[in-house]
Structures are given as structure tokens and as C-alpha cells.
C-alpha positions in Angstrom: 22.9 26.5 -39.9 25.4 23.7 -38.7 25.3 25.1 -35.0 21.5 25.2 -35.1 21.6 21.6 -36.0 23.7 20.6 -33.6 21.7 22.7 -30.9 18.7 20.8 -31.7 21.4 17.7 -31.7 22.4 18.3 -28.0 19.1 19.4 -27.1 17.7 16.2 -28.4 20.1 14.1 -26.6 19.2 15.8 -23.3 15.6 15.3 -23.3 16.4 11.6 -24.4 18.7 11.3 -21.1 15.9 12.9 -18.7 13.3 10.4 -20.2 15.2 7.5 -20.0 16.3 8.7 -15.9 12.3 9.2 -15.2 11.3 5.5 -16.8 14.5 4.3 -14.6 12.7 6.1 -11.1 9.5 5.3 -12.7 10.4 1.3 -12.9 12.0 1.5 -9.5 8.9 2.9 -8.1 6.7 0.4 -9.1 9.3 -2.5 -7.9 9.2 -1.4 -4.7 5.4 -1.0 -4.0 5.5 -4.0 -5.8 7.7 -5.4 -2.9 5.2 -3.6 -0.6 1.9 -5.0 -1.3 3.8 -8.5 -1.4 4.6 -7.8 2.2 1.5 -6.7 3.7 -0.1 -9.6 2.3 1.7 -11.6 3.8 1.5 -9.5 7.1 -2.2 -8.8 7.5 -5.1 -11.6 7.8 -7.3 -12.1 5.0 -9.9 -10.4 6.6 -7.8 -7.3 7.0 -6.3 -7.6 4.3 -9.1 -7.2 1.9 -9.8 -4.0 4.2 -6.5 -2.2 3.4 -7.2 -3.2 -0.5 -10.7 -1.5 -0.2 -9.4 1.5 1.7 -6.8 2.0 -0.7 -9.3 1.9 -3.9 -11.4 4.2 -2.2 -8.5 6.2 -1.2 -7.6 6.3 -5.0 -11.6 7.3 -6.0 -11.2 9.7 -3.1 -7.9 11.6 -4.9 -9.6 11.5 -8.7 -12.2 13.4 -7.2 -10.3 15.7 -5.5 -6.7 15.7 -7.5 -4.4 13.8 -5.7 -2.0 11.7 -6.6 -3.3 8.5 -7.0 -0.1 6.1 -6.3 0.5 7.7 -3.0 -3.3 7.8 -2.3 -3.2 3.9 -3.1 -0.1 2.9 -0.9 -1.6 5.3 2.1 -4.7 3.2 2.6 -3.0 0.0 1.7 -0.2 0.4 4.6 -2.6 2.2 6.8 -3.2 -0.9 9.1 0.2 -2.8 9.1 0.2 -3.5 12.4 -3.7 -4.1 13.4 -3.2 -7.4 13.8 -0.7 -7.1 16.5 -1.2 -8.3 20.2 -1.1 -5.3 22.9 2.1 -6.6 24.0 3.9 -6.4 20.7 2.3 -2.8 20.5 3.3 -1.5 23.5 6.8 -3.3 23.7 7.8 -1.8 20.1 6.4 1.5 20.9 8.8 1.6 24.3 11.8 0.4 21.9 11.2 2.8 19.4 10.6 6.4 21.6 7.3 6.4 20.5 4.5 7.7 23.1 2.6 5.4 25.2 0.0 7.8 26.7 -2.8 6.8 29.3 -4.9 6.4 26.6 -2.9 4.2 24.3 -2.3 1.9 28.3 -5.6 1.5 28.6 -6.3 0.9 24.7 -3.1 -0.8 23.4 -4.7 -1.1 19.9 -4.7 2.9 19.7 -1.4 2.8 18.9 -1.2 0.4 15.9 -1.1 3.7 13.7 1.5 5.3 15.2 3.6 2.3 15.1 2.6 1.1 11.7 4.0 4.5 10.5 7.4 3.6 12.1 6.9 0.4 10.8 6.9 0.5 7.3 9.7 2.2 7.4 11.7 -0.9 7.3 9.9 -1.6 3.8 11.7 1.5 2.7 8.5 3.5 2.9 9.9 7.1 3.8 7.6 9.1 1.9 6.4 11.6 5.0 3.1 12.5 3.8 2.3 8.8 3.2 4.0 8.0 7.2 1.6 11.1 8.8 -1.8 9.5 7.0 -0.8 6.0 8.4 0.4 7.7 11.9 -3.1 10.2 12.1 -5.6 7.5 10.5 -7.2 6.8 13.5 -7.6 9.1 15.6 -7.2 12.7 13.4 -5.1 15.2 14.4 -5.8 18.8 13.4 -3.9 20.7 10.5 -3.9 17.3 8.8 -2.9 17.3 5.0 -5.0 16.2 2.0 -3.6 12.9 2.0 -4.1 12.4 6.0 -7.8 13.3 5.0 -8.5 11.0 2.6 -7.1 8.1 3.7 -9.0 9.2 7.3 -12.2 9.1 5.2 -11.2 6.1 2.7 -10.9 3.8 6.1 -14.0 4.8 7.1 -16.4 4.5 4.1 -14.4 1.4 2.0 -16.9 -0.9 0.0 -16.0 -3.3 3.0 -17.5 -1.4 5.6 -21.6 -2.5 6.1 -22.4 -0.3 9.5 -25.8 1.9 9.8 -25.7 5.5 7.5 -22.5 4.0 6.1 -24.0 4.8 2.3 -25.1 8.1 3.3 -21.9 9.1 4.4 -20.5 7.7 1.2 -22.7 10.0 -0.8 -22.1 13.1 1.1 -18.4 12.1 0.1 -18.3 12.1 -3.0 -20.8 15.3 -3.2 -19.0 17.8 -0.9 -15.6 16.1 0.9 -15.1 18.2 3.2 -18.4 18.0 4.7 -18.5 13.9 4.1 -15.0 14.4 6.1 -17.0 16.2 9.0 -19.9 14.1 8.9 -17.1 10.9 8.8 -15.6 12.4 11.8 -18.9 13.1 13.5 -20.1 9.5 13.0 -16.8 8.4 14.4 -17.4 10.4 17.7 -20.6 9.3 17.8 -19.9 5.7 18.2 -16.9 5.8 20.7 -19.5 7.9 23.0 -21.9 5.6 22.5 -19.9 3.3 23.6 -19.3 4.9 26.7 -15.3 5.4 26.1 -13.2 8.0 26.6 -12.4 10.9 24.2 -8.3 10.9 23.1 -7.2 14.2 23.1 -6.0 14.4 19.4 -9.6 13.3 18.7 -11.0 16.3 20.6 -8.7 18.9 18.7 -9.2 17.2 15.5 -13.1 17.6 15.4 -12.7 20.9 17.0 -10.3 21.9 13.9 -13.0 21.1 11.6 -15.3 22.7 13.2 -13.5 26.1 12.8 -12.6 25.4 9.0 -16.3 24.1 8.7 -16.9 28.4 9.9 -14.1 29.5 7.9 -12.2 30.1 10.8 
């Protein structure tokens, strides 16, 4: 009887412990993005700003619906755009310092590259959470294979109460009624407007839709 008692003692004092260590990561946690959404405020315009906050809102509504975990959902489409607002120069110049590649496309279009260097970026936050560095890294121009949490915060950035474009509510709907088709039709609209515009196709682009396309098939 005593043994029992102290079994349930012991076993008491270990669940105790492994509560108080999870409130202690829990705290820590929330301290840090804390620290995080201080410094993006103070890094972004106001204008972008209130972008990243509606991306990462939708990007929250996005993982509810399709059960995600919200937090990293939230601080995905928050960081997504860190470093929009930089000139060309101070892309292409960190880029070279920091290996990451410059292709013809990203010469051409400096502001290509703001993902993959936001990614790096944040880093120096104390952001090293790799499924949160891939969405900020693949948020712009896709990437095939990509993971749930590339998808939605592809999507979230694209469909954010903020945005006012043409079909932009239609997308929206198709969404939140089928994702994976709102994350074809998101993609398809995306297409659609740098032809349009007469520019160039990147590569990853290309694979990405053509990835869709065969899951779209089940292939």
C-alpha cells in the first residue's frame, strides 16, 4: 500500500516537472515572437506592414481549416516579406555576401529575391524553425514538392483581406471550399498576370504550376 502511494507520489512529481518545463518553452516561445513582431514593425512600412499582419491572419484561417498549427502558420505570413522594402542594391549585395543565388532572373528582377533573403534574414531574429524559413524562401515564386505550410502562406499572401485586385473574392471562396484547388486557381491567377504583363517565366515558377498540375491528376 505504502509503495503504491509513493508510486503515485513520484509519478505525481513527474508530471508536475514536465508541466512546469512545457509552461517554461511555452513562455519562452511567446517572448520571442513577441521580440519578432516588435522587429518587423519596425522594419516594414506601414503599408507593408499591415500586409504581413493580413497574410498572417489569413494564414492562421488558412491552418483551422485545414489543421495546421496556427502559431507557425501566424509567424510564416508575418515574416514572409521582411525584406520587400529593400533597395535592389541591398538585395543583391546581401545575396552575394551570404552564398545565396543571384540567377538571371533575380539580375534582371532584383526584387525576386527578397524571399530568399528574408529567409536568411530572420535568421538573425533567432527564427530557425525550417518549415517557417522554406514558406518565407518559396512564397513567391513556388517551388514544387512544397509543404503545407509553404502552401498556405503561398495562398495567405495572395488572397489577404488587404488585397482588392479583379476575381480576388472568388479565389477566396474557392479557398476556403476546396484548398487545393483555390491553391491551383491562386497559382493560375498568379501566372496569368506576370504573362500578361509580358514578363518572363522563372523556372521554379514553371515547375511549381507543372507540380500541381500532376497532383491536380493524381499523378
Amino acid at each position: 500500500m505504502l509503495l503504491c502511494k509513493l508510486a503515485s507520489i513520484a509519478s505525481f512529481l513527474h508530471l508536475q516537472e514536465k508541466v512546469a518545463c512545457l509552461s517554461k518553452v511555452t513562455k519562452g516561445d511567446d517572448m520571442s515572437n513577441k521580440r519578432v513582431q516588435q522587429q518587423i514593425k519596425k522594419s516594414l512600412s506601414p503599408e507593408l506592414y499591415q500586409h504581413s499582419v493580413g497574410v498572417a491572419e489569413m494564414a492562421v484561417i488558412l491552418a483551422k481549416q485545414l489543421g495546421y498549427d496556427e502559431k507557425k502558420a501566424y509567424l510564416a505570413g508575418l515574416l514572409h516579406d521582411c525584406a520587400r522594402d529593400w533597395t535592389e542594391r541591398d538585395l543583391l549585395r546581401y545575396a552575394e555576401k551570404n552564398g545565396i543565388e543571384a540567377d538571371k532572373f533575380s539580375q534582371k528582377y532584383p526584387v525576386l529575391l527578397h524571399a530568399a533573403v528574408g529567409a536568411a534574414y530572420v535568421q538573425d531574429w533567432g527564427v530557425d524553425d525550417n518549415e517557417i524559413l522554406a514558406a518565407i524562401r518559396n512564397h513567391t515564386l513556388g517551388y514544387p514538392g512544397m509543404s503545407l505550410l509553404e502552401q498556405i502562406t503561398y495562398v495567405a499572401d495572395k488572397i489577404e483581406q488587404g488585397r482588392t485586385y479583379p476575381g480576388v473574392e472568388e479565389l477566396r471562396r474557392t479557398v476556403h471550399a476546396d484548398f487545393y484547388q483555390g491553391l491551383l486557381a491562386v497559382a493560375e491567377q498568379s501566372i496569368s498576370y506576370i504573362l500578361h504583363k509580358r514578363q518572363p517565366l522563372h523556372p521554379a515558377t514553371i515547375s511549381f504550376w507543372n507540380w500541381l498540375v500532376g497532383q491536380s491528376k493524381g499523378e
